[in-house]
C-alpha positions in Angstrom: 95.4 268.6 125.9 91.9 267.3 127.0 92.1 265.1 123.9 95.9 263.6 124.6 94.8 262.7 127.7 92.2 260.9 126.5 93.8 259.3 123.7 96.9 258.4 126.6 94.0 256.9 128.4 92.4 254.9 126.2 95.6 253.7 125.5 96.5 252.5 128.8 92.6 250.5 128.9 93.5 248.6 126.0 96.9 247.4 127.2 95.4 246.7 130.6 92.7 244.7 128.6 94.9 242.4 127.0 97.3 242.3 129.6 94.4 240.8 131.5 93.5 238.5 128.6 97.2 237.0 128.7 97.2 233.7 130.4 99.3 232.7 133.9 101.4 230.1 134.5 100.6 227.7 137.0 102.4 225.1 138.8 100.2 222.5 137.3 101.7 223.4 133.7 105.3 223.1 134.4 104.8 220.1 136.9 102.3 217.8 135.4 100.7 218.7 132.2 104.1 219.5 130.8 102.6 222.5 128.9 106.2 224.1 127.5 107.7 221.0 126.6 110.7 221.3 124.3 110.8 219.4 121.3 114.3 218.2 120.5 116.3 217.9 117.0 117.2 214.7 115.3 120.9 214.3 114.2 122.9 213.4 117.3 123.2 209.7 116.7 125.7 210.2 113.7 127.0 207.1 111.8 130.4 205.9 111.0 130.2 207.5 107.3 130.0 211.0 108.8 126.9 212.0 106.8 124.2 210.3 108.1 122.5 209.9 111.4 119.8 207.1 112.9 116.2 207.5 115.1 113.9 204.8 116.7 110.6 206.4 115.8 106.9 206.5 118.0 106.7 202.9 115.2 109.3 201.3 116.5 111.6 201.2 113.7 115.2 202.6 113.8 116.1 204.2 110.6 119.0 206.0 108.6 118.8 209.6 107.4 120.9 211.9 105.4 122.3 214.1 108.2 122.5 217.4 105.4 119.0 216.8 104.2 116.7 215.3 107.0 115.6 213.0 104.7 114.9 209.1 105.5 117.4 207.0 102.8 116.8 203.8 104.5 116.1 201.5 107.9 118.0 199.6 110.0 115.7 197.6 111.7 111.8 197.2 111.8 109.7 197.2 114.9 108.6 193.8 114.4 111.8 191.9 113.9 113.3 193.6 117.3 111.7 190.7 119.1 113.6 187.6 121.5 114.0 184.1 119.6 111.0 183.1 121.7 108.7 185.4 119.7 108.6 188.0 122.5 108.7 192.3 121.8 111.4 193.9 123.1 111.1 197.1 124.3 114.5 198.8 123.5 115.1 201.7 126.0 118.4 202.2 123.9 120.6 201.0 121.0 124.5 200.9 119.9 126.3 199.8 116.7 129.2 197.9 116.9 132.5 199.7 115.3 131.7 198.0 112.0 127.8 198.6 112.2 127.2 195.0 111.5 125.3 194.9 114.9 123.0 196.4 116.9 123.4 196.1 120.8 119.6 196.6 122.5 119.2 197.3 126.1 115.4 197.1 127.6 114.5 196.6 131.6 116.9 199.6 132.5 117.3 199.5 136.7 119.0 202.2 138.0 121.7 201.8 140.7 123.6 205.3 141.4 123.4 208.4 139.0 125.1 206.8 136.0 124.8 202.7 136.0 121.9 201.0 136.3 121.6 197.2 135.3 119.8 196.3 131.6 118.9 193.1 129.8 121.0 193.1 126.2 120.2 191.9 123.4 122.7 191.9 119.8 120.5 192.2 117.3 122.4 191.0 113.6 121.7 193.2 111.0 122.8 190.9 108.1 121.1 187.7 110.1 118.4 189.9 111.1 118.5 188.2 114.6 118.5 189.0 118.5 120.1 187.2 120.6 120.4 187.5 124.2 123.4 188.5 125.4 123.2 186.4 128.5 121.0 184.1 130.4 122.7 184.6 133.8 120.1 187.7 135.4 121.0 191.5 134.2 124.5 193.2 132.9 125.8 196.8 133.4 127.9 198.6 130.2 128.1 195.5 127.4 130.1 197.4 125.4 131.5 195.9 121.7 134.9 195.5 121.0 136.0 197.9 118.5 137.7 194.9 116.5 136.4 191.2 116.7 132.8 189.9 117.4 133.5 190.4 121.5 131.3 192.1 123.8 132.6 193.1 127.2 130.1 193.7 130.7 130.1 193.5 134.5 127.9 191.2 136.4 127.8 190.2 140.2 130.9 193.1 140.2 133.1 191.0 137.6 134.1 191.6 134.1 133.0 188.8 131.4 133.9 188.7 128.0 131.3 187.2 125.4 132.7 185.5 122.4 129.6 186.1 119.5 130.7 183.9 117.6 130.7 180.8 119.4 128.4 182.0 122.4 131.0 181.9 124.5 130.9 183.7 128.0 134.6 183.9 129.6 134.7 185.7 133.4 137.9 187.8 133.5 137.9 188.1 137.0 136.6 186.0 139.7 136.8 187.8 143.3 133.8 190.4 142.8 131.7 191.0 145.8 128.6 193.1 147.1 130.1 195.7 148.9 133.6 194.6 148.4 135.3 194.5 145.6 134.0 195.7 142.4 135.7 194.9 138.9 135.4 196.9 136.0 132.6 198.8 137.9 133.2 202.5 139.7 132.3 202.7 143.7 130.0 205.1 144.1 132.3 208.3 144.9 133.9 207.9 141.5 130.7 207.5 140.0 129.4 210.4 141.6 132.4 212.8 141.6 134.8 211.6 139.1 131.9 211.0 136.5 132.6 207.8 135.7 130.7 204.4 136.2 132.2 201.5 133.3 135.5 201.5 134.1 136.8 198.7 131.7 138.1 199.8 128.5 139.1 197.6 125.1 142.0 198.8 123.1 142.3 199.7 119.8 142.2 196.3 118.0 140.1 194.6 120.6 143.0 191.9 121.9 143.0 193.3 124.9 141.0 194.7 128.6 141.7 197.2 130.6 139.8 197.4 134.4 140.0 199.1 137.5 139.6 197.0 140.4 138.0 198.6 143.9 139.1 197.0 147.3 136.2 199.0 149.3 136.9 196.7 152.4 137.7 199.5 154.3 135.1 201.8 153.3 132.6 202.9 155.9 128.7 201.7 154.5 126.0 203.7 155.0 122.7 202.9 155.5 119.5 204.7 154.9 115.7 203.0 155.6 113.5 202.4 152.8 109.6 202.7 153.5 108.5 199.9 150.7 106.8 197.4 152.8 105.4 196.5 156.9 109.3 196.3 158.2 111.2 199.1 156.0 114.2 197.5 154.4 117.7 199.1 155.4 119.4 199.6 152.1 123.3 199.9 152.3 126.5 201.0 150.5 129.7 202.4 150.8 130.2 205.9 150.9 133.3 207.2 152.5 132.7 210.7 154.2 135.4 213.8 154.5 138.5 212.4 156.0 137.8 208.3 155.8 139.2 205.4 154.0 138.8 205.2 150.6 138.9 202.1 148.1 142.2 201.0 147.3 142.7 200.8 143.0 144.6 199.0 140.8 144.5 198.9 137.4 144.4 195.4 135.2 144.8 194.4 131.7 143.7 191.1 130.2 144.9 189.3 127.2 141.9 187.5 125.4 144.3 185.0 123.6 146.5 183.9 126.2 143.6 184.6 129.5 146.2 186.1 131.3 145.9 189.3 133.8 148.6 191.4 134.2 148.5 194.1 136.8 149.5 197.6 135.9 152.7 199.2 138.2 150.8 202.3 139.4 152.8 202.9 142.3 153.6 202.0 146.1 151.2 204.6 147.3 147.5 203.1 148.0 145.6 205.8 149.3 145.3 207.5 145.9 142.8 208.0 142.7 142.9 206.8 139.6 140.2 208.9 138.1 141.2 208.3 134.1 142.7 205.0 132.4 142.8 205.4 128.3 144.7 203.1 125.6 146.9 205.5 123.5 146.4 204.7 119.6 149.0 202.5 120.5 147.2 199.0 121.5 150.0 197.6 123.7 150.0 201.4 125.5 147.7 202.1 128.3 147.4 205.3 129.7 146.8 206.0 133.2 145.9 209.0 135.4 146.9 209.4 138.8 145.9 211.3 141.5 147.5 212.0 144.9 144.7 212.3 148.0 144.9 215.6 148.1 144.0 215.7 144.3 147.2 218.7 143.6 148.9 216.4 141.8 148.3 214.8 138.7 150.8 212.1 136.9 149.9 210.8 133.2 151.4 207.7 133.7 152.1 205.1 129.9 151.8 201.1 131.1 153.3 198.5 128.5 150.1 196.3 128.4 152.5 193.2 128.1 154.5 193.4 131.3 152.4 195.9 133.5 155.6 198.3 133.3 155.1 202.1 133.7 156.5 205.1 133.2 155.2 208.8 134.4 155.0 211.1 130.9 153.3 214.6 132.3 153.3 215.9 135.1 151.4 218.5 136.7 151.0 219.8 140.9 149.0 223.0 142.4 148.6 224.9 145.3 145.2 223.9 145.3 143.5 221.7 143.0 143.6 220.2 140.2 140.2 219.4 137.8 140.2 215.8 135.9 138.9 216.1 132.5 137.8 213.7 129.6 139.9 216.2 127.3 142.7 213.9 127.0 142.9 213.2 123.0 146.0 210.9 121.5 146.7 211.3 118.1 147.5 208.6 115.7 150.8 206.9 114.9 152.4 208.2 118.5 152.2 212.1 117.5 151.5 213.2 121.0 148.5 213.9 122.9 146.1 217.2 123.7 145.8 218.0 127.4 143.9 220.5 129.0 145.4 222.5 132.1 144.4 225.4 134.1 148.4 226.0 134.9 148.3 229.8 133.1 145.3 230.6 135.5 142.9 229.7 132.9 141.6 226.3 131.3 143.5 226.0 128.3 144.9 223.3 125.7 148.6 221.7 125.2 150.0 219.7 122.7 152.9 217.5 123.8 154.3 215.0 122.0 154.1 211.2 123.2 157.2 211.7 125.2 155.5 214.6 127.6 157.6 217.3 125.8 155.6 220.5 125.4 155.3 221.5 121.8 152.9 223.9 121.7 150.1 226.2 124.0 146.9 225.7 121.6 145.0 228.4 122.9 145.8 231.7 125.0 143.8 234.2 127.2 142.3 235.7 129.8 139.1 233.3 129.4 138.5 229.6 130.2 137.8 226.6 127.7 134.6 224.9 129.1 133.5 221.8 126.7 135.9 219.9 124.5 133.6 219.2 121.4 136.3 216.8 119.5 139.5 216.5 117.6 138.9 216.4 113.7 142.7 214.5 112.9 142.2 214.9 108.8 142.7 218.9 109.6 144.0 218.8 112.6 141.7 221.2 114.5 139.9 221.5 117.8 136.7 222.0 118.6 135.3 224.0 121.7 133.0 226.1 123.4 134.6 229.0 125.6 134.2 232.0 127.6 135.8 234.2 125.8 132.8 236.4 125.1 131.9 236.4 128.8 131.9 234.2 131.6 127.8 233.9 131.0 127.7 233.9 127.6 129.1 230.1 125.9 130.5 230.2 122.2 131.9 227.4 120.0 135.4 227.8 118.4 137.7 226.0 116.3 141.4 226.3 116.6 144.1 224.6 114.4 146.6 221.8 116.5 149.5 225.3 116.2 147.2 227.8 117.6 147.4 229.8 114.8 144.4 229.4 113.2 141.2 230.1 115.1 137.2 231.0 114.2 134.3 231.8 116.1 132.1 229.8 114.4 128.8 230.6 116.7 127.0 233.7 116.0 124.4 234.7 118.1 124.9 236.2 121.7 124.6 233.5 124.6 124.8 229.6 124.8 125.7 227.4 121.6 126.7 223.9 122.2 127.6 221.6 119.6 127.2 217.7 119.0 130.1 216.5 115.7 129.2 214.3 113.6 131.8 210.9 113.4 133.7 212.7 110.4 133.7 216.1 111.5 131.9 217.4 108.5 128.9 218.9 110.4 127.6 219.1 113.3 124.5 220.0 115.2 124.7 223.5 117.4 122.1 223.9 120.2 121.7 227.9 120.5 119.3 229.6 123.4 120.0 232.6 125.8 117.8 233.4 128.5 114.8 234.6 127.1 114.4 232.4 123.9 114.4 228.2 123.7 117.3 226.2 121.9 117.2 226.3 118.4 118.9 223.2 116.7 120.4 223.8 113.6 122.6 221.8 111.4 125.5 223.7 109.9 128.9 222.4 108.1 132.2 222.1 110.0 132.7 225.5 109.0 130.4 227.1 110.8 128.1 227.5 107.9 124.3 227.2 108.3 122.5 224.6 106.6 119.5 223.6 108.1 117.4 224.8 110.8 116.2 221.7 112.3 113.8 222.5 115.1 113.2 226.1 116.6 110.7 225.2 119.1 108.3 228.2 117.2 105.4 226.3 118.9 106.5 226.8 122.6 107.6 230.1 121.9 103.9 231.2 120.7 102.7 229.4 122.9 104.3 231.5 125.5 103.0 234.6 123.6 99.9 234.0 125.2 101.4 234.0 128.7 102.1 237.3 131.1 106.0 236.5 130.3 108.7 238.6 131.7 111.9 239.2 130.6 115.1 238.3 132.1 117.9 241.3 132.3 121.7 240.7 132.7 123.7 243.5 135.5 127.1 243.6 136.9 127.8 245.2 140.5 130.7 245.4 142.7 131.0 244.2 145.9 132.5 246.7 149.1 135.5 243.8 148.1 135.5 245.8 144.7 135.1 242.4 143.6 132.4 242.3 140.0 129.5 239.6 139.9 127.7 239.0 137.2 123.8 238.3 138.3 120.2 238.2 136.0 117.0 239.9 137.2 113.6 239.3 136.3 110.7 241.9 137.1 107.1 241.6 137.3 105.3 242.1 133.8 103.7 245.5 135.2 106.7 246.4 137.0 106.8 250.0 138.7 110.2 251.5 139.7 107.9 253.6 142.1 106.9 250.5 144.1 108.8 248.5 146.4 109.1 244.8 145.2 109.9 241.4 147.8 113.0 239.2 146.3 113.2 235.9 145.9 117.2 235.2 144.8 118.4 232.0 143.5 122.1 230.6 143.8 124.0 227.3 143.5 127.5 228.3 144.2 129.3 225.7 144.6 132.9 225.2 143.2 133.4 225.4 139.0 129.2 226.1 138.4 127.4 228.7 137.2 123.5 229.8 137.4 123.8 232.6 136.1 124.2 231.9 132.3 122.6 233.4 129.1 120.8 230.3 128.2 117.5 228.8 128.7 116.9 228.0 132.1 114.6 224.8 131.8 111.9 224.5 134.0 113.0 226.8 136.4 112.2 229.7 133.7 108.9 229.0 134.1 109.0 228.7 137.5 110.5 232.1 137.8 108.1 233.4 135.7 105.7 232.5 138.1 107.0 234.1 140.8 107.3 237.1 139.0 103.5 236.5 138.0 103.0 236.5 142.0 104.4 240.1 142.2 108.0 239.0 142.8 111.6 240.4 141.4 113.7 236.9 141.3 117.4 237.2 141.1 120.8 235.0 140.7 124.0 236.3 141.2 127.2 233.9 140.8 129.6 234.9 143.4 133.7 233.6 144.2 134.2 230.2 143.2 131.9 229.9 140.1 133.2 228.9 136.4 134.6 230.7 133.6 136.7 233.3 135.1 139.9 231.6 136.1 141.4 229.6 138.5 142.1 232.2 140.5 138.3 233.2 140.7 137.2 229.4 141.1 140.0 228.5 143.3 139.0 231.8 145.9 137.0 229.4 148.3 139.8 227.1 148.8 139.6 225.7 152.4 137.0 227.6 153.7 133.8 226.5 151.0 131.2 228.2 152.4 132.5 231.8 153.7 133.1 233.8 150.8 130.1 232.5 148.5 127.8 233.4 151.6 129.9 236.7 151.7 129.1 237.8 148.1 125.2 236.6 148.6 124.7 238.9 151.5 126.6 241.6 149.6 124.3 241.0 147.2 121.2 240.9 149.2 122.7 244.6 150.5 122.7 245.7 146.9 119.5 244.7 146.4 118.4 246.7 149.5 120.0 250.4 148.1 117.8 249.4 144.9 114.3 252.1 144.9 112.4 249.6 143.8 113.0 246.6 146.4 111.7 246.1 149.9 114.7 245.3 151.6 112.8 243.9 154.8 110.9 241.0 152.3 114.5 239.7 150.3 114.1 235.7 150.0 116.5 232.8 149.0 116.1 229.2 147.8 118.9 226.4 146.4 119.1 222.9 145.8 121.9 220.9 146.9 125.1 223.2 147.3 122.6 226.1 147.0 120.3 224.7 150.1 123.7 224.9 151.9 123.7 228.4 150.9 120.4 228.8 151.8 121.1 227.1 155.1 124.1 229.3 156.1 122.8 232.5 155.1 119.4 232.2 157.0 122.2 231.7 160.0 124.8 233.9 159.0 123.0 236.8 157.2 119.7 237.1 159.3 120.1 240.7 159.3 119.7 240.9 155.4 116.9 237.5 154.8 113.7 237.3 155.9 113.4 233.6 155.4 114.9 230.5 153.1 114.6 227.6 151.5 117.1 224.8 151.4 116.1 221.5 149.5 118.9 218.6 150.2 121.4 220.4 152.0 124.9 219.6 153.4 124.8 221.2 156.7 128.1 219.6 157.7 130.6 219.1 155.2 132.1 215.8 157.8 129.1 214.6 155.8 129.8 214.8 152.7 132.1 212.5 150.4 135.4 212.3 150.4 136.6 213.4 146.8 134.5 216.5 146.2 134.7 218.0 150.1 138.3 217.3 150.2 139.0 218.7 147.1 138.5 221.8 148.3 138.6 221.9 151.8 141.6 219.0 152.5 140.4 216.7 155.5 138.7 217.5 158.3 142.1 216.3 160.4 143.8 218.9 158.6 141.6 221.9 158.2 139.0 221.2 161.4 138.5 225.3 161.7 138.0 225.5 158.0 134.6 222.2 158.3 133.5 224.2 161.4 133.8 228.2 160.9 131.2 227.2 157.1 129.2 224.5 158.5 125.3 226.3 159.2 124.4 223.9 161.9 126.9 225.7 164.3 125.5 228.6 164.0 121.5 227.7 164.1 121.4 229.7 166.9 121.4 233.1 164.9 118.3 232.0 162.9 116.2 235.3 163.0 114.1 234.6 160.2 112.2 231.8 158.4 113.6 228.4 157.3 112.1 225.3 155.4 113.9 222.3 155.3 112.9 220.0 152.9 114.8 216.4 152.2 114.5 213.1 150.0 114.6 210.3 152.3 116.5 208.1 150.0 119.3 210.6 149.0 122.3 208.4 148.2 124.7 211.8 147.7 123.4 214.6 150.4 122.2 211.9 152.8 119.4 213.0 155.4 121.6 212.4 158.1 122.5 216.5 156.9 118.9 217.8 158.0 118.5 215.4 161.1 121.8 217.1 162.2 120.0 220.4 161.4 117.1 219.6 163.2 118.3 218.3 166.2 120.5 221.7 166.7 117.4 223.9 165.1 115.5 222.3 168.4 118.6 222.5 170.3 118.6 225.7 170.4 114.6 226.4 170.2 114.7 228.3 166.4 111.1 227.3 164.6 111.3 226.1 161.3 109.1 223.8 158.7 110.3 220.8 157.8 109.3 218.6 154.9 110.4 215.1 154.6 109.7 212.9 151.0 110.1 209.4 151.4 112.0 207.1 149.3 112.9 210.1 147.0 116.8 210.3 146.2 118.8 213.9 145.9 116.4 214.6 142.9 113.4 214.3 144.8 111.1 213.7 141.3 108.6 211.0 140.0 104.9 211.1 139.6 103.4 214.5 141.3 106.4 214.8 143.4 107.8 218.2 141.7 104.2 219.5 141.8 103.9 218.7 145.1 106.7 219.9 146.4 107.3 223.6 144.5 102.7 224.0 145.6 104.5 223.9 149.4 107.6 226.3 148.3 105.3 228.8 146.9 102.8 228.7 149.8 105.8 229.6 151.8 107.1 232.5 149.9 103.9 233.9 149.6 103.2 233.8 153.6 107.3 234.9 154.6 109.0 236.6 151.9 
């Protein structure tokens, strides 16, 4: 006995020993020295051919490689010829081909504007002249795109559209009325941008004769204005934004005829105050398609425009209770066969063929689980291409599924989160595999789902990590007193004994259609995690009513009242924790970002009895705030629905703050303006409830660049370790 014990012992030294000799994670690696960075496959820039794929390397050079292989057959341009006809370098920040891949088109001096435009010098550079040439001498562009037919390339500038003939070096301006903070051309305003994801909104059709714009009248959008600290006076930078409830910029949709430089404007109804989030060209290039949306975004029309008269006619139609999601998953298939449209109208996101007149042919896919990503449309065998829950709603599989719906394969293998990236022919593809304790592995496998290639593993972060006090990250399911399931991850402290009681730090998002709580590699905020845990933390995220992959009738819960029952299932969650041996219940934390520093706000004000302080980084406090689109989408205007802005808004119920409550805000944030935690403040004081505050100026809703992300999770920890 004497002798087990000792043994048992000696045992326990050595593991204590090297435990001790394992390294910690500090906020220095994941913030500034960039310890655990990822390194990331080749392959995604596939050629027209199908088979092969292209890469600027660290020289400069952009070369061609056998997609199957890896191996370099040839380059397309050398470092030293990408240079102006002045002699001068250019640094290329990105590259296109044009449809033929006769051209390059070379962007350098990116300037960012909103979240997805930014201004850029161009430059075509000639592959069989082995030239660049400038694509204009008149300042910077936004989106020169090629035509897919025809040596024409198509940009905004100064909020207009202009056509540039290559051939002759000809610049024509398709429309002449653009204005700063008026009318934009071709050019999204920044709540389409933001919420409709879409910035170029100019499209060529299929033989290149023709342009297709969206025009924005924001003259009776509201600007807002926000100070920025860059000099003795700080400059008052403003744009429009239209808030819950205000005016919105009034559409219409163009089309331009390169030979005869006419405009014809496209019948899109009587109605102004409405969205057209989507306009497409069929396969068809005199047919434009055009999505439109009423205000309250519950209906959705595809509408067909004849591009020579402007004529319409409404194809599909589709109207809900609620809401309704707009999608890129609109695919037309050649010579008129109809079109592939995704729809949530069975209570889950699925796929419909019609044909081109809007009759239903066929329901592609079927079930009690919700298509996430459209990968593509591979018309030689007529199948889809898509990732799914049907697993689970954490767990993300790719699938492919015949046009009928007869024939579908899982073509993913391993449990947790594959994406895919197709190459132009749909012979291979690249998948991205990870789940929550292991990095993306990118491997290269036919269209089949056979493996080929393992391209990168990331072997060298992962033993790198060996050497690290790592913990693992554990997936549970709980019901709420709603008898309502969530599906939450937990991650423990390395030495982790159930017979000690643990603080909490939780994490959420929550906001409508999202998830956090996935089986996939969680980025930097794995590590960050793992720090936490390091400190003697148990950190937990639970996705609660409204989140993705369950069904509309799951995401659609929240429905006019955003706010209530997400904080509901967080406290319910926080009162699981609390039954839980192991956890203190009188030290149970939370901290989010954006919709989740709402959360964070409300439930510090509405659940004081269950957390002892929180964090909320850029936080609506007020949806009357926020932007029209996304708050109305699910909560209607605040003239309709007033109870349903004030009952879920945290800074009318400051007064109930019990425990502790950082604040912390970008000055510069364009989306979740600062206006949110001035609000905050001024009823926080109001109402005598002490709290920190944190203010970093000129930083937008990302709040990043330089030491900034270093500086500010050093101040999060310091206060979780002195209030949680």
């Amino acid at each position: 006995m004497l002798r087990k014990l000792f043994i048992a012992f000696l045992l326990l030294s050595v593991n204590c020993i090297v435990a001790q000799n394992k390294k910690q994670i500090t906020l220095e690696d994941i913030w500034r020295d960039r310890t655990f960075a990822l390194n990331r496959a080749p392959g995604f820039n596939s050629m027209k051919d199908g088979i092969s794929y292209t890469e600027q390397g660290e020289d400069g050079n952009i070369d061609k490689y056998e997609l199957k292989s890896g191996k370099k057959i040839g380059n397309i341009v050398k470092a030293e010829e990408l240079k102006t006809e002045e002699g001068t370098k250019i640094e290329v920040q990105d590259y296109s081909f044009s449809d033929d891949e006769s051209k390059l088109m070379l962007s350098t001096k990116f300037e960012a504007i909103y979240r997805r435009s930014g201004t850029c010098t161009y430059y075509v550079f000639d592959l069989k002249t082995r030239k660049a040439t400038k694509l204009s001498n008149k300042d910077k562009q936004l989106f020169a795109t090629f035509a897919p037919v025809g040596n024409k390339v198509a940009f905004v500038r100064d909020n207009n559209v202009f056509v540039k003939d290559l051939d002759n070096n000809s610049e024509t301006q398709v429309s002449s009325d653009g204005e700063y903070n008026k009318i934009k051309n071709g050019w999204s305003d920044w709540v389409y941008e933001e919420e409709f994801s879409v910035a170029r909104n100019f499209f060529w059709n299929s033989n290149g004769t023709k342009l297709a714009y969206i025009k924005f009248d924001e003259s009776k959008v509201k600007e807002f204005e926000m100070p920025m600290y860059t000099g003795l006076y700080p400059e008052q930078y403003k744009f429009k934004y239209p808030k819950a409830g205000e005016s919105n910029s009034i559409v219409s949709v163009h089309i331009y005829d390169l030979a005869s430089k006419t405009t014809k404007p496209v019948d899109i109804g009587t109605e102004k105050d409405i969205y057209i989030p989507r306009i497409k060209w069929t396969h068809d290039a005199s047919i434009l398609s055009v999505q439109r949306m009423n205000r309250l975004q519950n209906k959705l029309e595809l509408l067909f425009a004849d591009a020579a008269t402007g004529a319409s006619k409404v194809v599909l139609s589709e109207e809900a209770k609620t809401y309704i999601d707009v999608s890129d998953d609109l695919v037309f298939l050649k010579d008129n066969k109809g079109f592939i449209w995704c729809s949530e109208k069975d209570n889950f996101n699925h796929f419909y063929h019609y044909d081109f007149t809007g009759k239903l042919v066929n329901q592609i896919t079927k079930g009690n689980w919700d298509v996430i990503d459209f990968k593509g449309y591979d018309e030689n065998t007529k199948t889809l291409f898509y990732t799914s829950t049907e697993v689970s709603a954490i767990d993300r599989d790719l699938y492919s599924v015949s046009l009928d719906g007869k024939t579908k394969k899982k073509l993913s293998v391993l449990k947790g989160n594959t994406n895919a990236s197709f190459s132009s022919s749909f012979k291979y593809y690249v998948s991205t595999w990870s789940d929550a304790n292991t990095p993306p592995v990118h491997e290269l496998h036919s269209a089949d789902g056979k493996l080929l290639k393992v391209l990168e593993d990331n072997k060298a972060v992962k033993e790198k990590l060996s050497n690290y006090d790592i913990t693992k990250c554990d997936f549970f399911t709980f019901k709420t007193s709603e008898n309502i399931e969530l599906n939450g991850w937990m991650m423990k402290p390395i030495n982790f004994d159930p017979a000690k009681k643990y603080p909490v730090y939780m994490y959420a998002y929550g906001g409508p259609g999202s998830n956090a709580c996935n089986n996939s590699w969680g980025g930097a905020n794995y590590y960050w995690y793992q720090l936490l845990c390091q400190q003697g933390y148990i950190v937990v995220c639970v996705d609660g009513r409204g989140t993705l992959g369950r069904g509309r009738e799951f995401k659609h819960s929240t429905y006019l009242q955003l706010g209530k029952l997400e904080s509901t299932d967080q406290i319910e969650v926080a009162k699981y924790l609390g039954q839980q041996a192991y956890i203190d219940k009188s030290r149970i934390g939370f901290q989010g970002w954006s919709f989740g520093g709402y959360m964070a706000s409300i439930l510090i004000a509405k659940g004081g009895d269950y957390f002892k302080a929180t964090i909320a980084v850029a936080p609506v406090t007020n949806w009357r705030y926020y932007d029209n689109i996304y708050t109305e989408r699910f909560m209607r205007t605040p003239q309709e629905n007033a109870k349903g802005y004030d009952d879920n808004s945290p800074i009318n119920f400051t007064k109930n703050i019990k425990g502790k409550y950082l604040l912390i805000h970008g000055s510069a944030d364009d989306n979740v303006h600062l206006q949110n935690s001035m609000e905050m403040t001024e009823e926080l004081v109001k109402n005598n409830i002490p709290f920190e505050q944190f203010i970093y100026p000129n930083k937008n809703h990302g709040i990043s660049g330089g030491l900034t992300r270093l500086h500010l999770y050093t101040k999060m920890l310091k206060f979780v370790r002195e209030n949680i």
